[in-house]
C-alpha positions, 0 to 999 in steps of 0.5 A, spaced: 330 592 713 332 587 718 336 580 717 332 574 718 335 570 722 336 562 721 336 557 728 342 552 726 343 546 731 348 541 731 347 534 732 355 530 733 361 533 734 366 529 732 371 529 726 366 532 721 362 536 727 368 540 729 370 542 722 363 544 721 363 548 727 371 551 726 368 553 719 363 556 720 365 560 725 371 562 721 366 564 716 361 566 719 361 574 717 362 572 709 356 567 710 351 572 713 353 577 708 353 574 702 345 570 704 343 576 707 342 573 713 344 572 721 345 566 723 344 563 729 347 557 732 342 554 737 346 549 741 350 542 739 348 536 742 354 531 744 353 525 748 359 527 752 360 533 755 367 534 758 370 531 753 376 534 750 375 536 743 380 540 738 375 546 738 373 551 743 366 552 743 362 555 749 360 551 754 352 554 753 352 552 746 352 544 750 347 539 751 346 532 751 339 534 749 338 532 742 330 532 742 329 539 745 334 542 741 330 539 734 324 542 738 326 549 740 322 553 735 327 557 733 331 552 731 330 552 723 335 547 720 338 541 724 345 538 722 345 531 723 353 529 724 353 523 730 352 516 725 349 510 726 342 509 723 339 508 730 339 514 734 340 518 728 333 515 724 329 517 729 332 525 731 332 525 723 325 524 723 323 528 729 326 534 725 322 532 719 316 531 721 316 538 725 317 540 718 325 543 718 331 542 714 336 536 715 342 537 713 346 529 714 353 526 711 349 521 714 350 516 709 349 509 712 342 512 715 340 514 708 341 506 705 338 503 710 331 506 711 331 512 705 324 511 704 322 511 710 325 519 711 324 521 704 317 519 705 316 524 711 320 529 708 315 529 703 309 529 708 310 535 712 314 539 707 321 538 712 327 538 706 333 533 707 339 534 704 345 529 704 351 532 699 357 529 705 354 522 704 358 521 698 365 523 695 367 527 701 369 534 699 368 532 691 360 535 689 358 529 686 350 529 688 349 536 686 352 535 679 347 529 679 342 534 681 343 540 678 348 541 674 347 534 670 340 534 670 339 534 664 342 527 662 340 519 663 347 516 666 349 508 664 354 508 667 356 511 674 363 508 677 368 511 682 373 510 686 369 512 693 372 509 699 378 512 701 381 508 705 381 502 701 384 507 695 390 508 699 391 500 701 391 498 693 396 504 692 401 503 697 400 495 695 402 497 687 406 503 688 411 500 693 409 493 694 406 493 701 401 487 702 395 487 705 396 487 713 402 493 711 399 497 708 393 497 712 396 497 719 399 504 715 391 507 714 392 506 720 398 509 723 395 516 718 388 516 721 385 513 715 382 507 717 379 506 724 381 500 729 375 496 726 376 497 718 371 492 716 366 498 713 371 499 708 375 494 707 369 490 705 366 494 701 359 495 706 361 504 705 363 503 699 356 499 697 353 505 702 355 510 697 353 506 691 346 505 693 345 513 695 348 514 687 343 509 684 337 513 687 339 520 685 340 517 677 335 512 677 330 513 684 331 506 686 335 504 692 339 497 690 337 492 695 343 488 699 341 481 697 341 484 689 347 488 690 355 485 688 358 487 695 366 485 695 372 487 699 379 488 698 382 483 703 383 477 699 388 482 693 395 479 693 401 482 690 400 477 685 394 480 683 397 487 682 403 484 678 399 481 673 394 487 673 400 492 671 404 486 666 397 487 662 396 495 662 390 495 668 391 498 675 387 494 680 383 499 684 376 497 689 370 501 684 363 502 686 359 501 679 352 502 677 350 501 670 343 501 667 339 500 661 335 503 659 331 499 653 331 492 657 329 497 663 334 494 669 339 497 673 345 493 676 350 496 681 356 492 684 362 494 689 368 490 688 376 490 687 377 491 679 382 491 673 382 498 670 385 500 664 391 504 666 389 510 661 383 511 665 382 517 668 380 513 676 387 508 674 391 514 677 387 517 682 391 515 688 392 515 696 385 517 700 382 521 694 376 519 691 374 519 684 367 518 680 366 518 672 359 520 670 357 517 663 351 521 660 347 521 653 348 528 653 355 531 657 358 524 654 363 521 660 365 527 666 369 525 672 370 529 679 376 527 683 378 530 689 378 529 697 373 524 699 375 523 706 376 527 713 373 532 716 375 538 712 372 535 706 366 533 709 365 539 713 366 543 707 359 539 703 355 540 709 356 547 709 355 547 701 347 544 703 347 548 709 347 555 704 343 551 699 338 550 705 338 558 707 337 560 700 331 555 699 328 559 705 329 566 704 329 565 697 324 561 695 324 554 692 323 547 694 331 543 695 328 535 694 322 536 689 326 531 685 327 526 690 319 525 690 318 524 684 325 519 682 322 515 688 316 515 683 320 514 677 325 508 679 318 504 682 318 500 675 326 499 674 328 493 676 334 490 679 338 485 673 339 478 673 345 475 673 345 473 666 345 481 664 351 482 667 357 481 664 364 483 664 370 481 663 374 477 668 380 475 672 383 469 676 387 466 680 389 459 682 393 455 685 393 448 681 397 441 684 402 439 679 400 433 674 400 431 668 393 433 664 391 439 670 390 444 664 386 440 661 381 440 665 380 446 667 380 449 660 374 444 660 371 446 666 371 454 662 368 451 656 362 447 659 359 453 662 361 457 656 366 462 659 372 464 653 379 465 655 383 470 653 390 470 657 394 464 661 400 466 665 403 460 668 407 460 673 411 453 676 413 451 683 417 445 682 419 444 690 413 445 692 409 440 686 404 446 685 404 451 679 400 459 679 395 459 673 391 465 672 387 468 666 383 472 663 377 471 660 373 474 653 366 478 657 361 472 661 356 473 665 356 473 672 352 467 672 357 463 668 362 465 671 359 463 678 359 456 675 366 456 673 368 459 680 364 454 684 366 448 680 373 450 680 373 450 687 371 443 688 376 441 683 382 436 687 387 439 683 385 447 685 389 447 693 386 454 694 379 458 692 381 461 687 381 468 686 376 471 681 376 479 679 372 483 674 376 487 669 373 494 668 370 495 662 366 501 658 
């Protein structure tokens, strides 16, 4: 009995599209025996054709064609690798509505038009797999899908930018400042000449939304969504998150609940207790905590980064993708039926979000500066729990910063506003949330 045989094409080689073509190259006998198939790469579109890439492929294999490598009828499944959200929505869908497999790492494209793609897979039967776009190398959607389905999450948070990992770390494990250390991501390829995706959080707010879909169905509105970066974090900030047993790290957070019937999701820079598992994942590594009604808290932690760890996600879905086919079983029924279930669940007001907090401030030294920043807290019913203090008496300035008993983001809002038109604060003050369960 003969093989069937499963018509690949490639759409991107960049980074994550060489290593999934040296991969699967180098791994193509093992696939083909243990799926019982013979694979056959169709073709890899690329927009440059004499470019210099690090792997070698034959020159046949090229086009600059995307739309007649999808339409090539003996194309099955189609990778989608180039990026962006404009030229990728619309091959995507061209491959979706001519009822194949997409398989993308792809996740800004995801975030910005989900619906729109989910809604043709579903239309034509075409099937869309994503496991690349979250976590690198680390099977965080598969577990949300497969082996944890059975457990209704509240909280969701993880450390999923590496780049902005690795600043954090080198700023509190060496004393690095921003710039520095962001020169040195820089230096090591892990952060590109325009870091602005990471360092501000929009990846890492990408991520947050795709996971909130999986455990909830609903994608998490920019306008609704808490999107800060990591630029503003001062030596300052590190210290007194280490003095007080916190480790600072960007998290992206998704909490529901499940009574009062909303959702929250937030990406921020955040004071973790320092005996948290996500406290001591450091460098690029990624790391998410999965807090289930049944498997109780789980956490997976490895490479979120690079080629190799993308690469090896894609070609876990690239099996899933061929087992579907030769074996039966329909790979993205649930995201159908998610999208119907997350259509009653709303997104939280700011009054139901509530949080422990941190700031920073730089006050003009006078008599009775203290007291009326105390009372700007109570006003608006904010509790402090900690002041530190520091004076600059040949600069007529003092630093203070505090935290406070859990607010809402609402109060807190108003404190941070009206602090900042207070004559006696010099300098925006420097709000950050503290991590808490």
């Amino acid at each position: 009995m003969s093989k069937p045989t499963i018509g690949i094409a490639l759409l991107g080689l960049g980074t994550v599209g060489q290593g999934v073509w040296k991969h699967l190259a180098d791994k193509r006998s093992d696939l083909e025996t243990r799926l019982g198939v013979r694979l056959d790469m169709r073709g890899v579109a690329v927009r440059n054709l004499r470019r210099t890439r690090s792997v070698r492929l034959p020159k046949q294999k090229l086009t600059t064609d995307s739309v007649a490598l999808i339409d090539d009828p003996k194309v099955d499944i189609v990778i989608e690798l180039i990026g962006g959200t404009t030229v990728a929505r619309k091959l995507v869908l061209r491959a979706l509505r001519a009822g194949k497999t997409v398989i993308t790492a792809n996740k800004a494209l995801l975030c910005d038009h989900g619906p729109e793609i989910l809604a043709a897979a579903q239309a034509s039967g075409g099937k869309l797999l994503f496991e690349g776009s979250v976590g690198g190398g680390i099977p965080i959607i598969k577990s949300l899908r497969e082996g944890l389905v059975a457990n209704r999450f509240d909280l969701i948070v993880g450390i999923v930018n590496g780049t902005s990992n690795y600043i954090l770390t080198r700023m509190g494990e060496d004393g690095l400042d921003f710039e520095t250390a962001l020169k040195e991501a820089r230096t090591h390829g892990y952060a590109e000449a325009d870091a602005s995706l990471d360092v501000d959080g929009i990846d890492a707010w990408h991520k947050a939304s795709i996971l909130a879909f999986l455990a909830h169905g609903k994608w998490a509105p920019r306008a609704r969504t808490l999107v800060e970066g990591i630029r503003n974090v001062r030596s300052a900030d590190i210290d007194f998150a280490r003095k007080f047993g916190y480790t600072l790290k960007h998290l992206a957070v998704v909490r529901r609940d499940f009574k009062a019937g909303w959702m929250s999701v937030g990406v921020y820079p955040a004071l973790v207790p320092s005996d948290n598992i996500l406290a001591k994942v450091s460098g690029v590594n990624n790391g998410i905590t999965l807090r289930g009604d049944v498997v109780g808290s789980t956490t997976l932690a490895g490479r979120g980064a690079g080629g190799d760890a993308t690469a090896s996600a894609v070609l876990g879905d690239l099996v899933d993708a061929i087992l579907a086919r030769t074996r039966g079983g329909i790979v993205d029924a649930d995201l159908h039926a998610l999208t119907r279930a997350g259509k009653s669940l709303r997104m939280a007001d700011e009054d139901e979000i509530v949080s422990p907090f941190y700031l920073r401030m730089t006050l003009r030294d006078t008599h009775g500066v203290l007291a009326g920043i105390y009372r700007i807290f109570a006003q608006h019913k904010v509790s402090i729990a900690r002041v530190v203090q520091y004076e600059h008496p040949d600069k007529g300035t003092g630093t203070l910063t505090l935290s406070t008993y859990p607010a809402s983001e609402r109060n807190i809002a108003k404190v941070v506003a009206e602090l900042s038109r207070a004559k006696t604060v010099l300098e925006e003050p420097m709000l950050l949330r503290i991590f808490a369960t």
